[in-house]
LUMBAGU-844921 format. One line per 3 residues: for each residue x, y, z negated of C-alpha. Coordinates in nm, 3 decimals. Each point is the difference from the previous one (the first is absolute). Layout:
# LUMBAGU-844921
X Y Z ~ ...;
***
This chain:
# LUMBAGU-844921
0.000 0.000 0.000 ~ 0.274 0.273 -0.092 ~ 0.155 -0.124 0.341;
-0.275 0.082 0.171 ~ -0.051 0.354 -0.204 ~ 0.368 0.076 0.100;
-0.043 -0.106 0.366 ~ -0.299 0.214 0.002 ~ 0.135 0.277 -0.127;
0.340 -0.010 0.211 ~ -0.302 -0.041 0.320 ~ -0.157 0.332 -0.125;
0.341 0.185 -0.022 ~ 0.102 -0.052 0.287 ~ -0.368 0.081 0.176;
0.051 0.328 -0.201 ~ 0.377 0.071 0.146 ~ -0.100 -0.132 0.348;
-0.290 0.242 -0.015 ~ 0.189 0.282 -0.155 ~ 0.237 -0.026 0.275;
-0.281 0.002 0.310 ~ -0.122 0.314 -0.185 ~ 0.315 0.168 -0.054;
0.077 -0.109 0.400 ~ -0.320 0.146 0.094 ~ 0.059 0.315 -0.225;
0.326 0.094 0.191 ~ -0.173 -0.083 0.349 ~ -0.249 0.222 -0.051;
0.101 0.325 -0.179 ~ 0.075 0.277 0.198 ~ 0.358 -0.007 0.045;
0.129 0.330 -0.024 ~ 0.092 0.033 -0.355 ~ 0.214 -0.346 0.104;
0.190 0.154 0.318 ~ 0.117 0.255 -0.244 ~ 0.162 -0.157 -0.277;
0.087 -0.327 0.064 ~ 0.296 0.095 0.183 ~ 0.067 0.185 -0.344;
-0.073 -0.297 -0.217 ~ 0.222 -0.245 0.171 ~ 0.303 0.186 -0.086;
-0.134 0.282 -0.233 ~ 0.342 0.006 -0.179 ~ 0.197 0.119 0.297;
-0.145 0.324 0.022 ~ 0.175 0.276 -0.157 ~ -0.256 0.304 0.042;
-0.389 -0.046 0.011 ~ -0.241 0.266 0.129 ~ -0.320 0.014 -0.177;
-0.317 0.232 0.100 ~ -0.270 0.005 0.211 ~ -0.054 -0.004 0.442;
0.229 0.355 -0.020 ~ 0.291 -0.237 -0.138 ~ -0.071 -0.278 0.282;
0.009 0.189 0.216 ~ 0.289 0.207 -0.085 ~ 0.252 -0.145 -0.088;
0.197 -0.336 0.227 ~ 0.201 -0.197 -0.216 ~ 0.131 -0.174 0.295;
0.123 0.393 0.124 ~ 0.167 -0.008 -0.352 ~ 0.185 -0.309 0.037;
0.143 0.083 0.353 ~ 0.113 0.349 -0.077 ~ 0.069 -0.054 -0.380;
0.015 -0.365 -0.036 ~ -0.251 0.044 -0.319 ~ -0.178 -0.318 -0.053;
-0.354 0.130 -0.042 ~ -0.376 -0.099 -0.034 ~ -0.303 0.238 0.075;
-0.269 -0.172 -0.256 ~ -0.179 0.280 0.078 ~ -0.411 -0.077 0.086;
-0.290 0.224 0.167 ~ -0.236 0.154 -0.238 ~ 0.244 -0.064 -0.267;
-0.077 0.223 -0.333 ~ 0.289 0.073 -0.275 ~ -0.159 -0.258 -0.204;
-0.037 -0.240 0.289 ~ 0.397 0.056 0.040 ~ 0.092 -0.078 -0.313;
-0.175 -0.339 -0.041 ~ 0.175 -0.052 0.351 ~ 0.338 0.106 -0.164;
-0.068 -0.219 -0.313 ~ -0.061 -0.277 0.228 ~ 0.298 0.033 0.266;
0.217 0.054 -0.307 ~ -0.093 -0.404 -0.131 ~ 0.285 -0.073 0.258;
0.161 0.304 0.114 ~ 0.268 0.187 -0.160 ~ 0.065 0.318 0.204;
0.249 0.241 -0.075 ~ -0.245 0.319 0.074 ~ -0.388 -0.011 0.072;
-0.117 0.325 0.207 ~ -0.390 0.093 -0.131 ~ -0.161 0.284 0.240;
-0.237 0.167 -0.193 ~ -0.299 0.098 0.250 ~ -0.319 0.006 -0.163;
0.141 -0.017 -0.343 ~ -0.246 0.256 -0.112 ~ -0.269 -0.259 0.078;
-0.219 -0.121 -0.284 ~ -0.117 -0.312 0.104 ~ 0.208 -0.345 -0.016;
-0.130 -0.116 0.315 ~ -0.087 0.096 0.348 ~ -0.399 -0.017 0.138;
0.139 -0.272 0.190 ~ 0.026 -0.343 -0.148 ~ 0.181 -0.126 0.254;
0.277 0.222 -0.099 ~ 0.065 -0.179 -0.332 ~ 0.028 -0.350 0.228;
0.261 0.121 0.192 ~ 0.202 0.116 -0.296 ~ -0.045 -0.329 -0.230;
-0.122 -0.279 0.236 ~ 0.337 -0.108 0.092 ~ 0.147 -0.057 -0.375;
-0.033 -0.336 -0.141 ~ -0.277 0.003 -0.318 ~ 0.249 0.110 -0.300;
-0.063 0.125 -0.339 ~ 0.098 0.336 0.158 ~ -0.234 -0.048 0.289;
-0.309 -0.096 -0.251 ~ 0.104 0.349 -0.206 ~ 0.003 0.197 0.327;
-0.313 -0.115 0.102 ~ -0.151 0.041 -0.330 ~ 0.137 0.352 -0.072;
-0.112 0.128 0.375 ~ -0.356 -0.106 -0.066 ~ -0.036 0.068 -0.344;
-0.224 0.310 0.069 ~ -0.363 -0.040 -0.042 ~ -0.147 0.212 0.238;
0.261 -0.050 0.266 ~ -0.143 -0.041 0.361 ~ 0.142 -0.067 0.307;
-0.148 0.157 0.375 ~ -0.265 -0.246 -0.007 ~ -0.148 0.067 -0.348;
0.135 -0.298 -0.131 ~ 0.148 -0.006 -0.374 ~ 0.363 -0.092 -0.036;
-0.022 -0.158 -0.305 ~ -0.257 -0.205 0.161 ~ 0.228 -0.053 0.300;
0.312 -0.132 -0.213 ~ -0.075 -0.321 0.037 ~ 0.086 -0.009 0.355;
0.301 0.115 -0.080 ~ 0.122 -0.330 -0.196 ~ -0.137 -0.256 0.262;
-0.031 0.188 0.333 ~ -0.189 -0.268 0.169 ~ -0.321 0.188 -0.117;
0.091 0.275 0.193 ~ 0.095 -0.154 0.303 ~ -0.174 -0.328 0.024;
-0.191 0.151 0.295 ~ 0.276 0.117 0.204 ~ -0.038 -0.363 0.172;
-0.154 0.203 0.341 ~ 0.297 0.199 -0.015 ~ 0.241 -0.195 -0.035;
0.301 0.009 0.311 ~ 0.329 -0.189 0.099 ~ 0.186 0.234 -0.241;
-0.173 -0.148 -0.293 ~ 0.204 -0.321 0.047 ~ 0.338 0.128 0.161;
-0.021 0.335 -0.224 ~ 0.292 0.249 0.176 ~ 0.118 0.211 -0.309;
0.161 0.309 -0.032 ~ 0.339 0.078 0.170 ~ 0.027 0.330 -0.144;
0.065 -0.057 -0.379 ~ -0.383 0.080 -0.055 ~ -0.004 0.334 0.178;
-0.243 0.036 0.303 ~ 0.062 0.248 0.307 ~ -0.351 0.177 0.091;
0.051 0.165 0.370 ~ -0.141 0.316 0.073 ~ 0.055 0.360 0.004;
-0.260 0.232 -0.167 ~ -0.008 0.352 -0.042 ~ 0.071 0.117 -0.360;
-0.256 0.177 -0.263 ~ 0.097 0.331 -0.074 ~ 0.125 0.016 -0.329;
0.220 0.260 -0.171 ~ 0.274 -0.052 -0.254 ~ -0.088 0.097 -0.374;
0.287 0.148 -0.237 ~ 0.142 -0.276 -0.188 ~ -0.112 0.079 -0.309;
-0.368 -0.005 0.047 ~ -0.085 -0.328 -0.183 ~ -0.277 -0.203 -0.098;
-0.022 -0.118 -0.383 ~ -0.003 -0.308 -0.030 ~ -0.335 -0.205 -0.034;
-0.119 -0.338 0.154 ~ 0.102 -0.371 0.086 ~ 0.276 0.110 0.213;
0.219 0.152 -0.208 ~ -0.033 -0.263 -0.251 ~ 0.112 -0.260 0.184;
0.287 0.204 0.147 ~ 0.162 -0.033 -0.317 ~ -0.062 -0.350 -0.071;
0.178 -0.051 0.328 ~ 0.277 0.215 -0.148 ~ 0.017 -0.136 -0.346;
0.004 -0.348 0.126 ~ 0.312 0.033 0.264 ~ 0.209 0.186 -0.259;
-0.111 -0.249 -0.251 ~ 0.109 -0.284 0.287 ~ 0.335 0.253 0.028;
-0.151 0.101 0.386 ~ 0.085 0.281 0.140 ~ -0.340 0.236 0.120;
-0.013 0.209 0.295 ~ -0.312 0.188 0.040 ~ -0.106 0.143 0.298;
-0.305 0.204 0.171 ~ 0.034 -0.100 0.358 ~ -0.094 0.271 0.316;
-0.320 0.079 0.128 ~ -0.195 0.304 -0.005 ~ -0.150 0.016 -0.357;
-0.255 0.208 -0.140 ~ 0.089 0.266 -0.271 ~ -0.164 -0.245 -0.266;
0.212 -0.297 0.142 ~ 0.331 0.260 -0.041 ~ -0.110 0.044 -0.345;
-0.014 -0.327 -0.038 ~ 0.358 -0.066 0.111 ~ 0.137 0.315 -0.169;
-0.117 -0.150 -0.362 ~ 0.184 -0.301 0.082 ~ 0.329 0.195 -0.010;
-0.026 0.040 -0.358 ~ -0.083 -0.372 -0.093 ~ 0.378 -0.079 0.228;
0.136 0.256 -0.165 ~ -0.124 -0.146 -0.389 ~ 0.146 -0.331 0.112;
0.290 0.113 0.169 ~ -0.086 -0.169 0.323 ~ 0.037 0.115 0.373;
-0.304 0.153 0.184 ~ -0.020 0.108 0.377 ~ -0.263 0.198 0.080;
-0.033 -0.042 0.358 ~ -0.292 0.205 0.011 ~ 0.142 0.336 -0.094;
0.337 -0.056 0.174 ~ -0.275 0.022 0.314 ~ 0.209 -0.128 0.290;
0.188 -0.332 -0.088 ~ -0.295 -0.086 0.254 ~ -0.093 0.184 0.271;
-0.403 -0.016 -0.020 ~ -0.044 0.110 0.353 ~ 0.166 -0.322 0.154;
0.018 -0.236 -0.327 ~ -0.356 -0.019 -0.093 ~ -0.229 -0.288 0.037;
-0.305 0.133 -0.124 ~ -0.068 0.385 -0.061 ~ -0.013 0.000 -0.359;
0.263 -0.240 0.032 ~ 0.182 -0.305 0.007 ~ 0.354 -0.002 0.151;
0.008 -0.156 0.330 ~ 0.356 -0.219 0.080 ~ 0.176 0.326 0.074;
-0.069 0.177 -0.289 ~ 0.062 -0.309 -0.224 ~ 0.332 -0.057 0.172;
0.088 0.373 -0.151 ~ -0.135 -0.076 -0.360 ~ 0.173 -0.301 0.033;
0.341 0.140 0.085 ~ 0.003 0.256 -0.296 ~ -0.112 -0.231 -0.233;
0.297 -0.251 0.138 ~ 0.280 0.264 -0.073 ~ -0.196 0.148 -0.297;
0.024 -0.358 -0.202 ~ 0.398 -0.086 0.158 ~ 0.050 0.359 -0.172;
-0.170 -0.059 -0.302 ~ 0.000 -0.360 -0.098 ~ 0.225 -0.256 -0.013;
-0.144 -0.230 0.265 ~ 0.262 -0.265 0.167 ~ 0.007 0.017 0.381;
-0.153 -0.377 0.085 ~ 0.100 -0.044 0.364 ~ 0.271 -0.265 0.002;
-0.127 -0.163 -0.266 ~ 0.012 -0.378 0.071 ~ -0.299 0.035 -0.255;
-0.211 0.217 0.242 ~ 0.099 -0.185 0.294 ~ -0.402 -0.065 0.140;
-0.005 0.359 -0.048 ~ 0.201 0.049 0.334 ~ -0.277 -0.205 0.178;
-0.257 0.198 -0.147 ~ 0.159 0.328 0.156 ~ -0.038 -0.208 0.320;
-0.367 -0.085 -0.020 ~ -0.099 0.344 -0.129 ~ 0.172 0.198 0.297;
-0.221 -0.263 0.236 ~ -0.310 0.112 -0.179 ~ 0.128 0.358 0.088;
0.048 -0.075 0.356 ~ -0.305 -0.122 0.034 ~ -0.200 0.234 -0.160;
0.180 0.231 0.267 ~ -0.125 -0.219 0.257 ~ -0.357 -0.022 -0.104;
-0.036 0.425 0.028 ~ -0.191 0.110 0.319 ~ -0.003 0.361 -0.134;
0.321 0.221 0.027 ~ -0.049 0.207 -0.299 ~ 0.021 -0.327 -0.246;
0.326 -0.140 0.260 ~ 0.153 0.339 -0.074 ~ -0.073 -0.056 -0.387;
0.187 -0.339 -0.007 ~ 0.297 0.125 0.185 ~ 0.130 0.174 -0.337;
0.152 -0.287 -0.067 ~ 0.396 -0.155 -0.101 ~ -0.030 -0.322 0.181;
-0.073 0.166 0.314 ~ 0.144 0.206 0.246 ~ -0.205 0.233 0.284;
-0.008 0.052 0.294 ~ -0.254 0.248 0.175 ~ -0.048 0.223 0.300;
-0.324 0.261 0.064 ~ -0.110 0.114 0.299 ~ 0.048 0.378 0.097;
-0.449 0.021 0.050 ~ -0.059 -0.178 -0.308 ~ -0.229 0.106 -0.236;
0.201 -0.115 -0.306 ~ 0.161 0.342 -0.019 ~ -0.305 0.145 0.006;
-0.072 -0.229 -0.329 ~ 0.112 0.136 -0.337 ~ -0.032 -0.320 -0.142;
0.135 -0.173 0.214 ~ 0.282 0.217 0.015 ~ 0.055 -0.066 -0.368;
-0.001 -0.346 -0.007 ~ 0.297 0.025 0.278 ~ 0.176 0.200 -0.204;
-0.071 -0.237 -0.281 ~ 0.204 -0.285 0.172 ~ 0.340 0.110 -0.089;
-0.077 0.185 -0.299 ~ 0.307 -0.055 -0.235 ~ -0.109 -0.081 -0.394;
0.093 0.251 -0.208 ~ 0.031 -0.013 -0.391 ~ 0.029 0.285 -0.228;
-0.055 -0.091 -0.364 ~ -0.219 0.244 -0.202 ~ -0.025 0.217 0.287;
-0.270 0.060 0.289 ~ 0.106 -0.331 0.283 ~ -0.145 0.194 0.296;
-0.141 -0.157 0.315 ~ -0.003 0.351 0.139 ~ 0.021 0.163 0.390;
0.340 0.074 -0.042 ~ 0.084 -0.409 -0.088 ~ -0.101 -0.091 0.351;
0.282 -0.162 0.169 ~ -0.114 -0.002 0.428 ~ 0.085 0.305 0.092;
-0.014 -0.071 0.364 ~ -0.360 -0.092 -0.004 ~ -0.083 0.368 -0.123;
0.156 0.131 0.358 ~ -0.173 -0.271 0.186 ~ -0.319 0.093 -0.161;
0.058 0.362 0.087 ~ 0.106 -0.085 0.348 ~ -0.232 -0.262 0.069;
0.258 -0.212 0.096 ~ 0.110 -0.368 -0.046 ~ 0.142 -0.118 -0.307;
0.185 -0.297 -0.095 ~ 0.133 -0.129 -0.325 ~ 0.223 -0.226 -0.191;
0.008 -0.091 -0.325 ~ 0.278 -0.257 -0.081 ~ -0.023 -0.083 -0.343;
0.240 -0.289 0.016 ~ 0.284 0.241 0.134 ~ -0.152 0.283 -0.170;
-0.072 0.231 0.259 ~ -0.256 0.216 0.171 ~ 0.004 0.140 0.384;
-0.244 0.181 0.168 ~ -0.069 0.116 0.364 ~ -0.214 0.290 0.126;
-0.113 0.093 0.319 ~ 0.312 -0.195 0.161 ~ -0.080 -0.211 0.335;
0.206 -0.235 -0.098 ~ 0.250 -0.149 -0.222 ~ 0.114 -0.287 -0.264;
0.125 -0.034 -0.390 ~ 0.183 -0.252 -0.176 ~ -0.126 -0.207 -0.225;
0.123 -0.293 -0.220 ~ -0.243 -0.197 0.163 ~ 0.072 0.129 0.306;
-0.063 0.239 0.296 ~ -0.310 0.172 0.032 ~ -0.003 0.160 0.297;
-0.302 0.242 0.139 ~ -0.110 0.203 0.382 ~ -0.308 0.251 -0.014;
-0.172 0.035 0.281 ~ -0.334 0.136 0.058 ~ -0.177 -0.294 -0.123;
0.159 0.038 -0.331 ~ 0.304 -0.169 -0.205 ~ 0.135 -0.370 0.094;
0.210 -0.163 -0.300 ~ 0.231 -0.300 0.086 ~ 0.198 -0.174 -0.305;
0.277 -0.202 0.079 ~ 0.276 -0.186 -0.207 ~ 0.178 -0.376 0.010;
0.041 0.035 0.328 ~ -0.372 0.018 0.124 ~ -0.340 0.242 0.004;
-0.180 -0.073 -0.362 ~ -0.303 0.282 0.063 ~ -0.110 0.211 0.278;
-0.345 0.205 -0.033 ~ -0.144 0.198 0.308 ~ -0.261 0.258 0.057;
-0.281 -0.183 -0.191 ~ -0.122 0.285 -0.226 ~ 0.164 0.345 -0.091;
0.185 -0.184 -0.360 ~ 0.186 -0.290 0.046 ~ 0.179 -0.172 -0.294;
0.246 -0.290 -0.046 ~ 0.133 -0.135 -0.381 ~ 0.276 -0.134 -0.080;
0.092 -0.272 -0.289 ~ 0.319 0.136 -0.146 ~ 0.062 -0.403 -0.118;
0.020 -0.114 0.358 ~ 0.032 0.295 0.232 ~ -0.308 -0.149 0.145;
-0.284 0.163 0.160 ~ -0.345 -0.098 -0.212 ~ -0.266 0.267 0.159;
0.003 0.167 0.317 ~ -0.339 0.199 0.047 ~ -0.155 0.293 0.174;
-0.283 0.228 -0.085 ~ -0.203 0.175 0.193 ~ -0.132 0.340 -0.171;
***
């Protein structure tokens, strides 16, 4: 009889793990997976990472880890999430730092006036805390973010009535069965250190910068939890960097920022203010949105003054050689492929023009002497924006002024509505231009590009190892071909019609 008790039970136990690993299987099938693409790169090798990034879809999209590794060779993580709140961030923090043990964690501080722990949408809290296994530290997060009563999300629901979906996702998702796609299975996760490129150029609010010392008290959930952040690294001996990343903010989201310089300064911690030094970005060709997310251009700026601003500050080691961070090399490989073809996939100039600020690639570009493009403020800027050196002036105004443009050429073939041709060889670190000339050619260190103007407009022929790599005709009145500075190769050739 106890044989057959013990059999029995040994039969029910391992019903009960059989079942509890269908439903955990059909858990992870079915939730929505972007909370997963974003940190599971992190959690494999969370220990590696020397710098984190924490705040909300300003910090995704702002800063590229993978920027910071190629330029800096800072091993870096963007845990950053959309919709994320201060409070939302530091459960994320708490969580990352389970297995992580950075040297510095950067907070930006947008929205810390806020005083509400979560956003009206509950999918925003998913995508933060979805992708971390069910800890202790997950169950507090999860009970701390709900705890208030009369919280509601968009859709009138109650959080605290919502919390359970939290713990065992399944109830949320168990009807995404419809919606379910190939990338459910084969789930293709995030080669950019959990940042996210958003391509686009909008035109900027107006805004206008406050004195420095017009400040908000402080009051709300925001703040709060902008200390614990603080209180925790330097408890963990982390170093903080705060920061309050560009776009055009309102007077009350200055003030916001400006009372934050007070809290760095009572815990002797950095804070960059991106927002009053005004032009790290330039908002008429880095904006995504008008009110506004950084677009790749702009983040590649915040990303190179934050680079030199932690070599300066912090002692960070320079990974790259590392037998350690070996993959990492790959990763630089797959990530400049998801660059290229992101290039490839734009059918409007203005966005092409966008991606061309960019290291890994060099330019090169001829406009017709008819074309509209000069007529085109914009579009005159975003030229102009291509070679656009970095520049980085600590504590002082980092202007992305007039005066900074680098094509001087293209201002005479503007005036003189005459052809224009440029190159910008940022493997040998040089820039030529052409107006108004029939003909001619420039050296490059991937080659000759050589050009003839006739009345139909501007023919560009590229040739090095001994043969013709490009050659674009009169199709349209802007004709561009880019260059991979790894190879020397050719990866777009395109024309555009205006």
């Amino acid at each position: 009889m106890k044989k057959k008790s013990l059999l029995h039970a040994l039969q029910t136990a391992a019903f009960c793990m059989v079942l509890l690993c269908v439903l955990l299987a059909v858990t992870k099938l079915v939730e929505r997976k972007a909370s997963e693409i974003r940190l599971r790169p992190f959690l494999r090798s969370a220990e590696d990472y020397d710098v984190l990034f924490i705040g909300d879809s300003h910090m995704v999209n702002g800063v590229f880890p993978m920027e910071l590794w190629q330029d800096y060779g800072i091993a870096a993580y963007n845990i950053s999430s959309y919709g994320n709140t201060l409070p939302v961030s530091y459960w994320v923090l708490m969580n990352a730092l389970i297995d992580a043990s950075p040297q510095v964690v950067v907070i930006d501080v947008k929205d810390v006036d806020k005083s509400y722990k979560l956003s009206g949408n509950s999918s925003d809290a998913h995508t933060a805390l979805d992708g971390f296994p069910l800890t202790l530290t997950k169950a507090r997060a999860i009970e701390d973010l709900m705890s208030e009563p009369y919280a509601m999300d968009d859709e009138g629901n109650y959080y605290a009535d919502l919390k359970w979906e939290y713990y065992f996702t399944l109830g949320k998702y168990h009807t995404r069965w419809s919606e379910l796609t190939p990338g459910d299975w084969n789930v293709a996760y995030s080669r950019q250190k959990g940042a996210e490129m958003v391509i686009g150029v909008a035109q900027p609010d107006d805004y206008d910068i406050i004195d420095e010392r017009q400040a908000f008290e402080e009051s709300g959930w925001g703040f709060v939890y902008l200390r614990r952040m603080i209180e925790a690294c330097q408890e963990r001996g982390i170093d903080i960097l705060l920061t309050h990343l560009p776009y055009p903010a309102s007077e009350e989201s200055q003030m916001a920022g400006n009372a934050v310089r007070y809290i760095a300064e009572e815990y002797g911690v950095g804070y960059i203010d991106f927002v009053s030094l005004d032009q790290v970005a330039d908002y008429r060709t880095d904006c995504y949105d008008s009110f506004s997310h950084l677009n790749p251009s702009g983040a590649r700026k915040v990303t190179d003054y934050l680079g030199r601003y932690l070599r300066e500050h912090y002692d960070l080691p320079d990974r790259r050689g590392d037998a350690h961070y070996q993959a990492w090399e790959q990763e630089v490989e797959d990530y400049i492929r998801l660059k290229i073809d992101l290039l490839a996939a734009q059918d409007d100039l203005i966005n092409t023009l966008m991606l061309l600020h960019d290291g890994n690639f060099s330019v090169c570009l001829a406009v017709d002497g008819d074309s509209p493009l000069y007529e085109s403020e914009r579009l005159m800027l975003l030229l102009q924006n291509i070679a656009r050196e970095h520049i980085y002036e600590e504590d002082e105004f980092s202007k992305w002024s007039n005066a900074l443009f680098p094509l001087e050429a293209l201002e005479d073939a503007a005036a003189e509505r005459a052809g224009y041709v440029l190159l910008v060889d940022r493997l040998g670190g040089t820039l030529s231009e052409r107006a108004g000339e029939t003909e001619g050619a420039m050296e490059a260190s991937f080659g000759r590009l050589s050009f003839e103007t006739t009345a139909e407009g501007v023919t560009l022929r590229l040739e090095g190892d001994g043969g013709v790599k490009a050659r674009l005709e009169q199709d349209g009145d802007v004709r561009i071909l880019v260059i991979d500075n790894r190879t020397g190769e050719v990866v777009l050739q395109r024309s555009f019609a205006l």
